[in-house]
Backbone bond lengths (Angstrom), bond angles and torsions (degrees), N, CA, C in turn:
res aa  C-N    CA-C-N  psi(-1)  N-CA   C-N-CA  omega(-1)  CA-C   N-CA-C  phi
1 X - - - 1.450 - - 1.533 111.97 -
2 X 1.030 104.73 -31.25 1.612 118.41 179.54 1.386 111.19 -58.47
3 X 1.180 113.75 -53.81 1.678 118.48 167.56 1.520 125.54 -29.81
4 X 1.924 92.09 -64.26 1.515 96.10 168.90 1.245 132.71 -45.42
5 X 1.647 117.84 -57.83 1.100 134.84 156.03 1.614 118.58 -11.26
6 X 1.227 123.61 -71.36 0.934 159.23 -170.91 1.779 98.81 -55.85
7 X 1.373 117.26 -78.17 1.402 115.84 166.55 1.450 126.11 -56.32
8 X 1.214 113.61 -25.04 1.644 114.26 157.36 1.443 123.12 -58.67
9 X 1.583 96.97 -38.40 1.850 97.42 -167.84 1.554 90.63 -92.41
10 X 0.896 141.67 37.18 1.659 147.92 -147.25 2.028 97.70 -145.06
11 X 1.200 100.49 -63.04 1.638 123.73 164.69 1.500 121.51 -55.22
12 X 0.801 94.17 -62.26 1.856 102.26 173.59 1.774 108.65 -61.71
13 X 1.425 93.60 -32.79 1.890 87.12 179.63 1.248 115.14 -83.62
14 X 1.698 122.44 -7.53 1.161 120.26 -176.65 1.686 107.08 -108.94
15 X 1.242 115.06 -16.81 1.444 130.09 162.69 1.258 111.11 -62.42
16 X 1.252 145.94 -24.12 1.722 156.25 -168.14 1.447 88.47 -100.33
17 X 1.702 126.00 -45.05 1.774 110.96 -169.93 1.673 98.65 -86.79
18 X 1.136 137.31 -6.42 1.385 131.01 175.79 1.440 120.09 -73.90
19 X 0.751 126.04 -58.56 1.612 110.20 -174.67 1.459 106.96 -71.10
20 X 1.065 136.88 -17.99 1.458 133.93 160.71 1.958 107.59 -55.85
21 X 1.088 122.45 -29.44 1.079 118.25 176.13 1.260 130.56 -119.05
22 X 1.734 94.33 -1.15 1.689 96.12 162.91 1.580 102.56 -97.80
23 X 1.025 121.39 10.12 1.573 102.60 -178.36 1.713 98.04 -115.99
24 X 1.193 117.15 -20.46 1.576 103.95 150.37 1.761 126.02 -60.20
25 X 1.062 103.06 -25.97 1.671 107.93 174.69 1.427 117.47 -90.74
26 X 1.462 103.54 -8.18 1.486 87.70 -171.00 2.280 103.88 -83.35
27 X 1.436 85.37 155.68 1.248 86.09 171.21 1.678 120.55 -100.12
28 X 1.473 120.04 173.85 1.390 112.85 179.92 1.860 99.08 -98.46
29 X 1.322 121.66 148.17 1.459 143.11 165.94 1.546 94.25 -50.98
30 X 1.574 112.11 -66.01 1.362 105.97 -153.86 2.027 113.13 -93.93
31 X 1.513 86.24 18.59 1.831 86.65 -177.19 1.530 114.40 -129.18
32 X 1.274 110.54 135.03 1.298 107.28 -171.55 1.755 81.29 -115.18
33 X 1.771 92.12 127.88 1.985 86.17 160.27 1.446 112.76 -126.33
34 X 1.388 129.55 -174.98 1.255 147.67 -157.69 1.470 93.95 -67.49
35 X 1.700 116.99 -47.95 1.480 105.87 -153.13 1.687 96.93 -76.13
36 X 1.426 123.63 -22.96 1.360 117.50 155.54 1.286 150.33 -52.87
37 X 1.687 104.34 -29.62 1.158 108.08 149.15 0.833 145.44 -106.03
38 X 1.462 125.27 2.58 1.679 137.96 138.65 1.495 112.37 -38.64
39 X 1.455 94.21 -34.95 2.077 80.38 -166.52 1.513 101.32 -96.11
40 X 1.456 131.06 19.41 1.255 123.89 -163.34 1.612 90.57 -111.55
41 X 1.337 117.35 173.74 1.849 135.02 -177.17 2.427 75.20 -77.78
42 X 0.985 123.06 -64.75 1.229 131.19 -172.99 1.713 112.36 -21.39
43 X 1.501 107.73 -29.63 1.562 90.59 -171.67 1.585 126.43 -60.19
44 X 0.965 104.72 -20.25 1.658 115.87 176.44 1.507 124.10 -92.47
45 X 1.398 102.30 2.03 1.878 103.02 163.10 1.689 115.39 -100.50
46 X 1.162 119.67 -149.22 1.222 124.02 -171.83 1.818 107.65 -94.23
47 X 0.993 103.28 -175.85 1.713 97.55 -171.42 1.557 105.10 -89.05
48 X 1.486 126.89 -25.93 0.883 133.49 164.64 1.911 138.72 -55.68
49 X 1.912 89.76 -31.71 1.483 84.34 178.21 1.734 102.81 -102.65
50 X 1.986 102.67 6.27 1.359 87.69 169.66 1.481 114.96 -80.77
51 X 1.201 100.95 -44.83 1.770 95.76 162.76 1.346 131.47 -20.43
52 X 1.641 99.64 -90.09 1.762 110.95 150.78 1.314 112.32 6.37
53 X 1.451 116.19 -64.52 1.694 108.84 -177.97 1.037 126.48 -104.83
54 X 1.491 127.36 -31.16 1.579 122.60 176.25 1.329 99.39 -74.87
55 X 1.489 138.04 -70.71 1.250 136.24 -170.06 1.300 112.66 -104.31
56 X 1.619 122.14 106.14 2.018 106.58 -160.17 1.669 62.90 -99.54
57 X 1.138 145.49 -86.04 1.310 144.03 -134.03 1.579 104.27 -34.13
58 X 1.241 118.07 -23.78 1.924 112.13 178.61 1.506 104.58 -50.54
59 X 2.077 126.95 -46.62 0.795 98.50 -162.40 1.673 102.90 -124.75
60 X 1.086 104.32 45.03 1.857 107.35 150.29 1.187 135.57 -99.04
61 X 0.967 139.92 147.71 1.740 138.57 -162.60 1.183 99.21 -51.69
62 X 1.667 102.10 -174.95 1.438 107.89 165.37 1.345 114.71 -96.35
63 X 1.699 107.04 147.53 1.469 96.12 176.57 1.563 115.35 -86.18
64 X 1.478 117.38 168.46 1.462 147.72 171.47 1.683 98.59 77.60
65 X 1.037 109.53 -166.56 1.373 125.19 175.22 1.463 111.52 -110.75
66 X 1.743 111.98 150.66 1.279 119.92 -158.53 1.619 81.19 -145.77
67 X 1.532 77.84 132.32 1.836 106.38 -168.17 2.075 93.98 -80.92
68 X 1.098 91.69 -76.48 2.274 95.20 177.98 1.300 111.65 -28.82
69 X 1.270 109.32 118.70 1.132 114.34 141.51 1.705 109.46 110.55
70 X 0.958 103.57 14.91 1.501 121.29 178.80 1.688 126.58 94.17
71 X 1.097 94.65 10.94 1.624 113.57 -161.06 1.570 107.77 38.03
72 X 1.444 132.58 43.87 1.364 143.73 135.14 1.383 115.45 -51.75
73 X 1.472 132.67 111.79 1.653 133.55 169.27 1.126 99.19 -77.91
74 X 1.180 151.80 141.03 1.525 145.39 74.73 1.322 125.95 -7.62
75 X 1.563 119.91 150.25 1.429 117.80 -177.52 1.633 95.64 -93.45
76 X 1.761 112.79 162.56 1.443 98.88 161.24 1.476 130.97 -36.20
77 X 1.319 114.73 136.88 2.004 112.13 143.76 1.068 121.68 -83.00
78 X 1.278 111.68 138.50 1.233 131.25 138.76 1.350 170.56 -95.08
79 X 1.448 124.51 96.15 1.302 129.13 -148.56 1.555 99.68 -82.35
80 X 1.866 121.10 154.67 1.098 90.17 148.08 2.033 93.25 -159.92
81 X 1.283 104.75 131.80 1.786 122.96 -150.21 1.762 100.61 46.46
82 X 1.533 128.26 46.03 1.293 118.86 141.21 2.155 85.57 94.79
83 X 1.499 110.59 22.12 1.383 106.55 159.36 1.167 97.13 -120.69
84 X 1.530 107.39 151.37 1.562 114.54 159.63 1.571 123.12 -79.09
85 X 1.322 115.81 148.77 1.679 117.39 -160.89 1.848 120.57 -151.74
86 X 1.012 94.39 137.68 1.795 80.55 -160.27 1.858 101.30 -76.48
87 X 1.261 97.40 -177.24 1.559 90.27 -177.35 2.058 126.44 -69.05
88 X 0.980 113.73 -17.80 1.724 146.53 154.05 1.982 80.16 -23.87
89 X 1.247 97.62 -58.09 2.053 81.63 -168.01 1.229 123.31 -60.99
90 X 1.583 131.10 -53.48 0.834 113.81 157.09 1.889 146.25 -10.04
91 X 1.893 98.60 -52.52 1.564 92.43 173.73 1.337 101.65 -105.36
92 X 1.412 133.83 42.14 1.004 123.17 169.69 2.004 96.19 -132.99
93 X 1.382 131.92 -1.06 1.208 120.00 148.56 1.393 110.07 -83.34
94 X 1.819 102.33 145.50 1.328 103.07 152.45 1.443 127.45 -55.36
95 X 1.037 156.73 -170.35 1.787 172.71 166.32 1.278 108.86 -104.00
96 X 1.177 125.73 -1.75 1.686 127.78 179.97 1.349 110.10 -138.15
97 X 1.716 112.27 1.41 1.274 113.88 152.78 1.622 121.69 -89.96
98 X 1.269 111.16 14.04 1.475 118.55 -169.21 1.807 112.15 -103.03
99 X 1.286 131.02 132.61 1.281 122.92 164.22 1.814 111.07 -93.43
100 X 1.208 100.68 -31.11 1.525 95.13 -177.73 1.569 109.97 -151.40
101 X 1.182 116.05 163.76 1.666 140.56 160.19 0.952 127.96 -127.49
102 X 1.409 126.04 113.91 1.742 115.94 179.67 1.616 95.74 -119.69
103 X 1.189 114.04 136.58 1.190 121.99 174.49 1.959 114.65 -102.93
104 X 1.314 114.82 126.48 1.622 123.96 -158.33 1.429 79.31 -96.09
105 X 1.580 103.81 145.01 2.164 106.00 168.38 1.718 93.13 -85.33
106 X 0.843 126.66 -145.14 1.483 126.77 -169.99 1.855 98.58 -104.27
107 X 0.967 121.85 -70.05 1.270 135.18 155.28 1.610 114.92 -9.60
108 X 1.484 118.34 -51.90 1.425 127.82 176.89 1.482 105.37 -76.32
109 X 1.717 118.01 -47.41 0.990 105.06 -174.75 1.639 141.64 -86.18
110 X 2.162 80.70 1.80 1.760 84.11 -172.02 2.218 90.91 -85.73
111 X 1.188 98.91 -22.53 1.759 97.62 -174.42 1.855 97.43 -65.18
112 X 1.192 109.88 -32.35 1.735 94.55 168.22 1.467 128.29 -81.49
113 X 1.389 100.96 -59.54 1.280 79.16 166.73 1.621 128.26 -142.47
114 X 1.105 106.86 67.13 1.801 142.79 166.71 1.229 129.72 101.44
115 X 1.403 113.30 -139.82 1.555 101.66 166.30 1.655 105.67 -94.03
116 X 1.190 120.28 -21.34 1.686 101.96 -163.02 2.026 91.29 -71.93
117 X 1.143 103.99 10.90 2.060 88.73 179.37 1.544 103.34 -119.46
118 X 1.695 105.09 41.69 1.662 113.34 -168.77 1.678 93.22 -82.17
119 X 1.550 116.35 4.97 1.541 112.54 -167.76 1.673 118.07 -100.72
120 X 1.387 94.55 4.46 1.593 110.94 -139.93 1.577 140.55 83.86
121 X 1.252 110.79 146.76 1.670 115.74 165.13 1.380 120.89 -124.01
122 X 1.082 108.14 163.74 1.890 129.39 168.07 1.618 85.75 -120.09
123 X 1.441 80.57 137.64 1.558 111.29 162.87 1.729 108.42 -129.68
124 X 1.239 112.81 110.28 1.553 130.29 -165.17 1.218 101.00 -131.70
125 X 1.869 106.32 121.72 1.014 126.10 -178.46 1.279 98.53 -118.02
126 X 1.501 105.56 150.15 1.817 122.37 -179.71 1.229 97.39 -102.36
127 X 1.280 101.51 150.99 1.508 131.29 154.92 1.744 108.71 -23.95
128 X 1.706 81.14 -74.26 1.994 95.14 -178.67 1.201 103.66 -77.91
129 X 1.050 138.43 123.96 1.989 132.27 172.26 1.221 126.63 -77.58
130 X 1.655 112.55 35.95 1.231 128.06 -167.24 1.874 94.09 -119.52
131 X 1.356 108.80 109.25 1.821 121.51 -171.89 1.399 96.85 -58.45
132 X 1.852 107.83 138.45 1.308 105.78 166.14 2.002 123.00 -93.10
133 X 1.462 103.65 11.13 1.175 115.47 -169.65 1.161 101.57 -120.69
134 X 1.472 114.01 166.00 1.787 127.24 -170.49 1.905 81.82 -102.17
135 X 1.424 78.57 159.88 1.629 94.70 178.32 1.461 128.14 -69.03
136 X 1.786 121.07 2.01 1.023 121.22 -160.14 1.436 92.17 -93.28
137 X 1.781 110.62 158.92 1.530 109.51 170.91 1.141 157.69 -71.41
């Protein structure tokens, strides 16, 4: 019985250090960051075909049908350091010029920024925080 004992109080002590270190490892669904794509074959293509493979779900529609709003889609938005940018940026950033990606569901992104982002957004931040796009849409 002692044995058991023993591997129980053994379990429980390693059950108290686990989620402290699985929730540092875990990653986010909707975030792509730098240290992810540094460690991927991806850092040396464009930001677009890093997407493509670490996160394909950033750039597929939304699923099912959505009754609001006329059932009109929008294509994704795209932010990038807080400008809007047509899709052209993507293959025209590097993937190792990027610090982050957050991908908006449609829902998140039409409450930011309206209905024309009922399709979704990326919000892509650079390294340098200096926008490579003019402000027009």
């Amino acid at each position: 019985m002692r044995p058991v004992l023993s591997l129980l109080a053994l379990a429980t002590g390693l059950m108290m250090i686990a989620p402290a270190d699985a929730s540092a490892q875990k990653k986010s669904r909707d975030k792509l960051t730098r240290e992810e794509i540094m460690a991927s074959a991806q850092k040396d293509q464009d930001l677009f075909q890093a997407i493509r493979r670490l996160k394909p779900h950033f750039l597929q529609g939304p699923r099912g049908s959505r009754s609001l709003g006329g059932g009109m889609q929008y294509p994704l938005v795209i932010y990038v350091n807080g400008v809007k940018a047509d899709g052209e940026v993507l293959q025209s950033t590097r993937a190792s010029d990027v610090e982050e990606v957050r991908y908006l569901d449609p829902t998140r992104s039409q409450n930011e920024y309206g209905i024309s982002a009922n399709g979704g957004a990326l919000q892509i931040k650079l390294v340098n925080s200096s926008p490579l796009v003019s402000k027009d849409p």
